[in-house]
C-alpha positions as CSV (number, residue, x, y, z in Angstrom):
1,X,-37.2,18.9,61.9
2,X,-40.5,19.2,63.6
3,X,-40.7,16.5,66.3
4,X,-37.0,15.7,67.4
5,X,-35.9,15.9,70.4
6,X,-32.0,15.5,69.4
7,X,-30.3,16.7,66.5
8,X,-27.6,14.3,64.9
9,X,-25.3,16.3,62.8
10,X,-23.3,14.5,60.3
11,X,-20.8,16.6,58.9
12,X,-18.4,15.8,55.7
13,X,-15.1,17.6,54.4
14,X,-13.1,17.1,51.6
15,X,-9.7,17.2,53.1
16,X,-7.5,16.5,56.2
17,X,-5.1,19.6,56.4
18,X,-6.7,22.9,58.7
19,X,-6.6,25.1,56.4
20,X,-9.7,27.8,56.1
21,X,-12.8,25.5,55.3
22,X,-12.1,23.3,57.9
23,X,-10.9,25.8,60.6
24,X,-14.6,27.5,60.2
25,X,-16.5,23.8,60.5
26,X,-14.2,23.1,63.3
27,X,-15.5,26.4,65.0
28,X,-19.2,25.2,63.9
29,X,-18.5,21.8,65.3
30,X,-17.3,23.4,69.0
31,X,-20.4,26.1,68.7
32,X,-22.6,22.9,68.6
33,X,-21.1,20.7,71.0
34,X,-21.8,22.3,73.6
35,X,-25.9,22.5,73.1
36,X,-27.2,19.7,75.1
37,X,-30.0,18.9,71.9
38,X,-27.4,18.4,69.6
39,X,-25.1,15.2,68.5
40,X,-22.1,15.4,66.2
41,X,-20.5,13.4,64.2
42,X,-17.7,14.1,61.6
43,X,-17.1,12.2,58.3
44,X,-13.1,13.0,56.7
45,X,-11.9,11.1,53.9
46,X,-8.6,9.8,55.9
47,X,-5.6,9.8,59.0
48,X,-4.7,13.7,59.3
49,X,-4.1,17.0,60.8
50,X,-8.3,17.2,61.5
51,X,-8.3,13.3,63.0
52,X,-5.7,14.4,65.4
53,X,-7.0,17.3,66.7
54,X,-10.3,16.0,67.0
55,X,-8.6,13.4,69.0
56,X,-7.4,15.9,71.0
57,X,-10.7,17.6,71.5
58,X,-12.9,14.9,71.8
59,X,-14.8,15.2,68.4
60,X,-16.5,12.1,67.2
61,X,-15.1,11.0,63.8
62,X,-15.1,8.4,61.4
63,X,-12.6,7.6,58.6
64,X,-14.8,6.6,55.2
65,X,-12.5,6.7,52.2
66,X,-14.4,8.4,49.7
67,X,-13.5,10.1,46.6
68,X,-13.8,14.0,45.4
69,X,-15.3,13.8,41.9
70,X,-13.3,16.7,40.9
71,X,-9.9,17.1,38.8
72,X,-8.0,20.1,38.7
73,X,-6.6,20.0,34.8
74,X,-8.3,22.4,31.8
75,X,-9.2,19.8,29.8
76,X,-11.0,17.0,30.8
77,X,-9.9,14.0,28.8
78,X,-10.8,10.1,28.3
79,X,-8.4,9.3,31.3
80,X,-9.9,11.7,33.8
81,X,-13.8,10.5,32.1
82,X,-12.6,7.1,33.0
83,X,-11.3,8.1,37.1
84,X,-14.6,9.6,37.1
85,X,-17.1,6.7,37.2
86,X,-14.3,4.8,39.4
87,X,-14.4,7.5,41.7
88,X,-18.5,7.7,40.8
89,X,-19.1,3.8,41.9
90,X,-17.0,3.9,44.6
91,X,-18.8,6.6,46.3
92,X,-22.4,5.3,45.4
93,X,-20.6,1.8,47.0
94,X,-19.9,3.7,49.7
95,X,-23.2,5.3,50.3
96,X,-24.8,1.9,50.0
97,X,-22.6,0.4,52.5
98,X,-22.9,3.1,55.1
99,X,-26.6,4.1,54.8
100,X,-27.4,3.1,58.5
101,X,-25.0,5.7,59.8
102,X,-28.2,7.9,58.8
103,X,-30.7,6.3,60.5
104,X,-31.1,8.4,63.5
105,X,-34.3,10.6,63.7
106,X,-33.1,13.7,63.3
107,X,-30.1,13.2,60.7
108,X,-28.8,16.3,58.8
109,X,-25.9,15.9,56.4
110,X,-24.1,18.9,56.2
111,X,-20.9,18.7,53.5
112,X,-18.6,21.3,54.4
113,X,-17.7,22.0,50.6
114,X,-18.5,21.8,46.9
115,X,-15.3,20.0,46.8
116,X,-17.3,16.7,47.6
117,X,-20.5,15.0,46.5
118,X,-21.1,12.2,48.6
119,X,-23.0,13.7,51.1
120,X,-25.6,14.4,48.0
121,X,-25.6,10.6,47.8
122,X,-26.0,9.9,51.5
123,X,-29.2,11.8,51.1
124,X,-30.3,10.1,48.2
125,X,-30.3,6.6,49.6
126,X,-31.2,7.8,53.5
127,X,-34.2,10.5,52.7
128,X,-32.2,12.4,55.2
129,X,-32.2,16.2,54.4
130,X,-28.8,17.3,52.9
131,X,-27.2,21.0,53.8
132,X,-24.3,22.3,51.3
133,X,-21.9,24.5,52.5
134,X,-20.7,26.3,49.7
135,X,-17.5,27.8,51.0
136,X,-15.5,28.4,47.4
137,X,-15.8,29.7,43.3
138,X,-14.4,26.4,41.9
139,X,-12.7,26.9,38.3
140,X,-11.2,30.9,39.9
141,X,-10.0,30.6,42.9
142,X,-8.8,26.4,42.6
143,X,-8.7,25.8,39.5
144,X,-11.4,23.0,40.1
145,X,-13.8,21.2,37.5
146,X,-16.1,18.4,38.0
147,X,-15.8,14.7,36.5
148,X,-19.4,15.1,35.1
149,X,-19.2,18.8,34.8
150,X,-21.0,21.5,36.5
151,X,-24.5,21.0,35.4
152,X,-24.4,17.3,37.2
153,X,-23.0,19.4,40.1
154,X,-26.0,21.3,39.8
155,X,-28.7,19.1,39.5
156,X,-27.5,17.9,43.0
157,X,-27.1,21.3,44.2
158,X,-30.7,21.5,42.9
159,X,-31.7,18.5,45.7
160,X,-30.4,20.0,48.3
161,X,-32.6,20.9,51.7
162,X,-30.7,24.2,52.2
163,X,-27.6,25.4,50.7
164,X,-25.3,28.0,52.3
165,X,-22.7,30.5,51.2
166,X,-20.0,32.4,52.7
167,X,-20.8,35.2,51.1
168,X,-22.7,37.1,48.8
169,X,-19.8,37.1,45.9
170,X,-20.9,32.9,46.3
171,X,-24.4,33.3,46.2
172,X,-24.6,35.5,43.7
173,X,-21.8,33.2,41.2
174,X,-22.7,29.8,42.6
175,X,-26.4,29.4,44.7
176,X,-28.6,32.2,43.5
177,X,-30.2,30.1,40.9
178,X,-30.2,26.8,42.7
179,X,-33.8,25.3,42.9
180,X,-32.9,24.5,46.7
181,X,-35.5,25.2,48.6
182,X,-33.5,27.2,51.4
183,X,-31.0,29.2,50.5
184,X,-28.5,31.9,52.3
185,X,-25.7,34.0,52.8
186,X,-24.2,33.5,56.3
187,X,-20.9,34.8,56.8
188,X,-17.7,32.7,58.9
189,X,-17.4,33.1,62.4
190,X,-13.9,33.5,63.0
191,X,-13.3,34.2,67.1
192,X,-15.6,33.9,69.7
193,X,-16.7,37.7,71.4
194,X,-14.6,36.6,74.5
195,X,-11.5,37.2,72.4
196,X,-12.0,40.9,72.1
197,X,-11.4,41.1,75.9
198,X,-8.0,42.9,76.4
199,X,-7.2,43.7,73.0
200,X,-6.4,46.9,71.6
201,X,-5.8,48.1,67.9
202,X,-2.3,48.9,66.8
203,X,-0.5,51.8,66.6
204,X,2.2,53.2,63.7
205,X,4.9,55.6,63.7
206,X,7.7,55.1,61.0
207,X,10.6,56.2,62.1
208,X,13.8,56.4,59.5
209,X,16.0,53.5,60.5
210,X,14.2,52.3,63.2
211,X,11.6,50.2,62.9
212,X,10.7,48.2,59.6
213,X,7.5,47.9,57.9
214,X,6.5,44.1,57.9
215,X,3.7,42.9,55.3
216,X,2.6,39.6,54.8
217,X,0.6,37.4,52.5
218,X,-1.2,34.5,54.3
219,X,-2.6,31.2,52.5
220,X,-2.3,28.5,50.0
221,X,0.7,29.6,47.7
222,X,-1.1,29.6,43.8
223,X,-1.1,32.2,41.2
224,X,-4.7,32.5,41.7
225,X,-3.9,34.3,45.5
226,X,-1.3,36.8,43.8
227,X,1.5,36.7,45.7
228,X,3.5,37.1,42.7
229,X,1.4,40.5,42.4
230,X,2.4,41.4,46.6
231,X,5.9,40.7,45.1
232,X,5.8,43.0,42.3
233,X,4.2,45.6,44.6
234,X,6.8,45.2,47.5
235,X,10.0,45.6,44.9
236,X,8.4,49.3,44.2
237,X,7.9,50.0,48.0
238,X,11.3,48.8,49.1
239,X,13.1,50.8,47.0
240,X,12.2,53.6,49.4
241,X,12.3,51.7,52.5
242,X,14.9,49.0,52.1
243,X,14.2,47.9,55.4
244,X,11.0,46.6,54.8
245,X,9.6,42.9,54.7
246,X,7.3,41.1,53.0
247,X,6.7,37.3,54.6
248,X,5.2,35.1,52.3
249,X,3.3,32.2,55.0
250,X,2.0,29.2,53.3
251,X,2.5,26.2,51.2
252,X,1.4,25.7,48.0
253,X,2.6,24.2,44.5
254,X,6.6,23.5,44.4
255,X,6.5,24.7,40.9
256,X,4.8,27.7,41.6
257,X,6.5,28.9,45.1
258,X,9.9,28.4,42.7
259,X,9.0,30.6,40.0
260,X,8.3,33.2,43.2
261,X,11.1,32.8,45.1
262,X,13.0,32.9,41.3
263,X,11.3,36.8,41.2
264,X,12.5,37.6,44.7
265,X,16.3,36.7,44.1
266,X,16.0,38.2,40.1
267,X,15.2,41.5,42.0
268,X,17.8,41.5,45.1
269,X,15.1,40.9,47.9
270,X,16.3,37.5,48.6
271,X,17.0,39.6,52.0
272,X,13.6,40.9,52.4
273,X,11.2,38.9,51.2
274,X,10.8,35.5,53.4
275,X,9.0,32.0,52.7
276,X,8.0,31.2,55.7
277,X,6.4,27.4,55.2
278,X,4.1,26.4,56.8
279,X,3.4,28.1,60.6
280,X,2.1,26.5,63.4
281,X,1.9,29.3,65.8
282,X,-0.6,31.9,63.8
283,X,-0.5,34.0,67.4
284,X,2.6,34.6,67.0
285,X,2.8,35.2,63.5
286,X,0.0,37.9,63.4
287,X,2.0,39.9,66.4
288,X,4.9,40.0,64.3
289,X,3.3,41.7,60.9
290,X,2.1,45.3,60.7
291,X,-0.2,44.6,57.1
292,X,-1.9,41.8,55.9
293,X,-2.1,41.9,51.4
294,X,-5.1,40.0,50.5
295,X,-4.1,40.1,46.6
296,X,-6.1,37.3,45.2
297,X,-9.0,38.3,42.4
298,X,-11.3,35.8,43.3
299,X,-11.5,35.6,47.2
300,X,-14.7,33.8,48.5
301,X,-14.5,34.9,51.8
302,X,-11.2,35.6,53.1
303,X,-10.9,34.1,56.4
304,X,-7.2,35.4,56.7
305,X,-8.3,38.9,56.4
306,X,-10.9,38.5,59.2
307,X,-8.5,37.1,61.0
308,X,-6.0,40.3,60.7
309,X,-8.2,42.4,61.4
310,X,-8.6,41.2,64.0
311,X,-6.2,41.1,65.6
312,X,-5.8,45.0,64.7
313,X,-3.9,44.6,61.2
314,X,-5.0,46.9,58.6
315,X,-5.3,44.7,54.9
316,X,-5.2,45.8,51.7
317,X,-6.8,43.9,49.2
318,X,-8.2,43.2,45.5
319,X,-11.3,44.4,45.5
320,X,-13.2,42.0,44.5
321,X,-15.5,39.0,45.9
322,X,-15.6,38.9,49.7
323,X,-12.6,40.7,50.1
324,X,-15.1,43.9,49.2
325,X,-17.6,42.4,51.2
326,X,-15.6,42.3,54.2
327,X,-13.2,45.7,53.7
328,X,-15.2,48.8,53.2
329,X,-12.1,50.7,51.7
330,X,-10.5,54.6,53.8
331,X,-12.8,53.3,56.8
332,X,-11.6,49.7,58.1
333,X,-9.1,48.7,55.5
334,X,-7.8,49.6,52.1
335,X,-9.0,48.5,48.9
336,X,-7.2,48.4,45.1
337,X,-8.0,47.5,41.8
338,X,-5.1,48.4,38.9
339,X,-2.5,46.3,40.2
340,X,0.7,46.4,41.9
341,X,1.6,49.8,41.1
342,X,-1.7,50.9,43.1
343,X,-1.0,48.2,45.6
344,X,2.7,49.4,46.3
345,X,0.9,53.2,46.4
346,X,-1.3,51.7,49.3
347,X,1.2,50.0,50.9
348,X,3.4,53.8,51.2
349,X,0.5,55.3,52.2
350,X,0.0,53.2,55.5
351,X,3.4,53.7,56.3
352,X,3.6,57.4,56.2
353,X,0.6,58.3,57.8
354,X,0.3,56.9,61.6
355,X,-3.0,58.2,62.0
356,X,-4.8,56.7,58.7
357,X,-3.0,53.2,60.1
358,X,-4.4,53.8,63.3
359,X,-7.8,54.8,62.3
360,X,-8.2,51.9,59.6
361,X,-6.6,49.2,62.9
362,X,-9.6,50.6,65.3
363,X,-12.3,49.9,62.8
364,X,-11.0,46.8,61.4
365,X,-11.0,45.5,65.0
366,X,-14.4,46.9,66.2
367,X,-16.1,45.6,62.8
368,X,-14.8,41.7,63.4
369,X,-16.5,41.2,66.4
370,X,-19.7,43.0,65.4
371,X,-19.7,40.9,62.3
372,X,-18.0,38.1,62.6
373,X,-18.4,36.1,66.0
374,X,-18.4,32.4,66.1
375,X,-21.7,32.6,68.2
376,X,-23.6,34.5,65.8
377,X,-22.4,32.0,63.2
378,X,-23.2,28.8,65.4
379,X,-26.7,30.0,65.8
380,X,-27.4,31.2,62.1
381,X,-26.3,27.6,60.5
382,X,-27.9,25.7,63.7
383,X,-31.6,27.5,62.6
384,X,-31.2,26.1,59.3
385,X,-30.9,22.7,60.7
386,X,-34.2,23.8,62.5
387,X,-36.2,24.7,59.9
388,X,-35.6,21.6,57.9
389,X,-37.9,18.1,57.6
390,X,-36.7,15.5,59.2
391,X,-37.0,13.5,56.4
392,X,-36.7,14.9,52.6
């Protein structure tokens, strides 16, 4: 990029809700705002949760309503061929129709996801360089395939200027062996450094009929995050500690939050274990948990669990993906692998010793803003856009 004065990032996601992948472009889209050599501009697929608050905060936007070229059945049939190459010419249509959006000297186009493709074909037919943030597994953690399958995927992977993943679990399943000419792990920013100020890790003393334990599970509700497993592991805990509560906080699929809340009352916890819905006021709800269970097997990153931590919440998770990336296990978190009987063993652990909960709360909260501050994320995915042509 060699020659611009100004920068014009065009950024694409996949979805209108706030959930993870958009909470971590929204803190990229802040981080970059407020350089005077850079523009932004933010592509979403419709009206939602993201238009509104970038409404609120001033975010340029614009509503194209494209198409994700994905389904999310096994089997791939002659009805979901045939919504393919609708969804296919409407987003070429699309591209078409909106190439002068890409015009300005210094265009990237950075699609927040491998969710979508059309930022591929916004390249194509503007020569502007394309950036791919590859912030997820696909098929094992959503149950996603592609229209044309993953090799067409691919060969647009293959085109792109740089390609980014969230961590090294990604790159290593999913970028690795991409012909993109740049390619990198950079991790999520999840708070700025100035958050640290005034905060302090937790502290635990269990004391027999005072205080309960509360543990919670955080995210999309799907059997590929586990809570089913969390549920299983709390019914062994509780029986010693009947105090104790696990708060399920999410939304997910109906079917699938039934057959869980099904378990719960089939054991007697109906009292104990609570579905929250969806909650507004994360603030609020991290203050009011003692442990965060990361339980799903195939966790890109694990934004929640950065998130915990800090805010001084030791997590126990699968270890597996980024969840062993970001949890280095007896030093700022705890790690298991056999399954909820090992899980519930973790859980009793933290509850009986103060100083292990205490130790494991001061690292988790030291290594998040060593790690994982928004401004050393800004400024890795901004030299990226630095290093790239201006033109592909």
């Amino acid at each position: 990029m060699v020659g611009s004065e100004n920068r014009r990032i065009i950024f694409i996601t996949h979805y209108t809700e706030l959930y993870g992948a958009n909470k971590s472009m929204l803190d990229l889209i802040r981080g970059l705002s407020g350089k005077a050599d850079v523009e932004v501009l933010l592509i979403v697929p419709g009206e939602g949760k993201i238009t509104k608050l970038a409404q609120q905060e001033g975010i340029n936007y614009l509503i194209l309503p494209f198409y994700n070229e994905i389904y999310f059945s096994a089997d791939n049939g002659f009805v979901s061929t045939c919504k393919g190459f609708f969804k296919l010419l409407c987003n070429l249509t699309l591209a078409f129709r909106h190439r002068a959006l890409f015009r300005h000297p210094g265009t990237v186009i950075h699609s927040n996801s491998s969710a979508t493709l059309i930022g591929s074909y916004f390249s194509l037919v503007s020569g502007k360089p394309h950036v791919w943030h590859i912030r997820e597994f696909g098929w094992e953690d959503y149950r996603i395939r592609y229209c044309f399958g993953t090799r067409y995927f691919n060969m647009l992977l293959n085109r792109s200027a740089a390609v980014i993943a969230i961590s090294k679990a990604i790159y290593s399943a999913r970028v690795e062996h991409s012909a993109a000419r740049r390619k990198q792990v950079i991790y999520n920013g999840v708070l700025y450094g100035a958050a640290a100020q005034g905060k302090a890790p937790r502290a635990w003393s269990f004391e027999e009929g005072k205080k309960k334990m509360v543990f919670a599970v955080i995210g999309y509700i799907s059997p590929e995050k586990g809570q089913h497993e969390a549920i299983k592991a709390f019914s062994i805990f509780v029986e010693k500690h009947p105090q104790a509560e696990l708060r399920i906080i999410g939304v997910g699929e109906e079917k699938y939050v039934s057959e869980l809340k099904g378990i719960s009352s089939g054991l007697g916890l109906n009292n104990n274990i609570i579905f929250t819905g969806h909650v507004e006021n994360m603030d609020k709800a991290y203050h009011e948990i003692d442990v965060l269970l990361m339980c799903s097997r195939s966790e890109a990153f694990g934004r929640v669990t950065v998130e915990a931590m800090s805010n001084g919440i030791p997590v126990i998770g699968f270890e597996n993906g980024g969840t062993a990336e970001i949890i280095t296990d007896g030093i700022n978190g705890l790690l298991y692998r056999k399954g909820a009987a090992e899980l519930g063993e973790k859980m009793a652990l933290l509850c009986r010793d103060a100083a292990l909960y205490e130790e494991l709360s001061q690292n988790a909260f030291n290594n998040v803003y060593q790690q994982f501050s928004v401004e050393k994320y800004v400024e890795a995915v901004k030299a990226v856009y630095l290093a790239l042509p201006e033109n592909e």
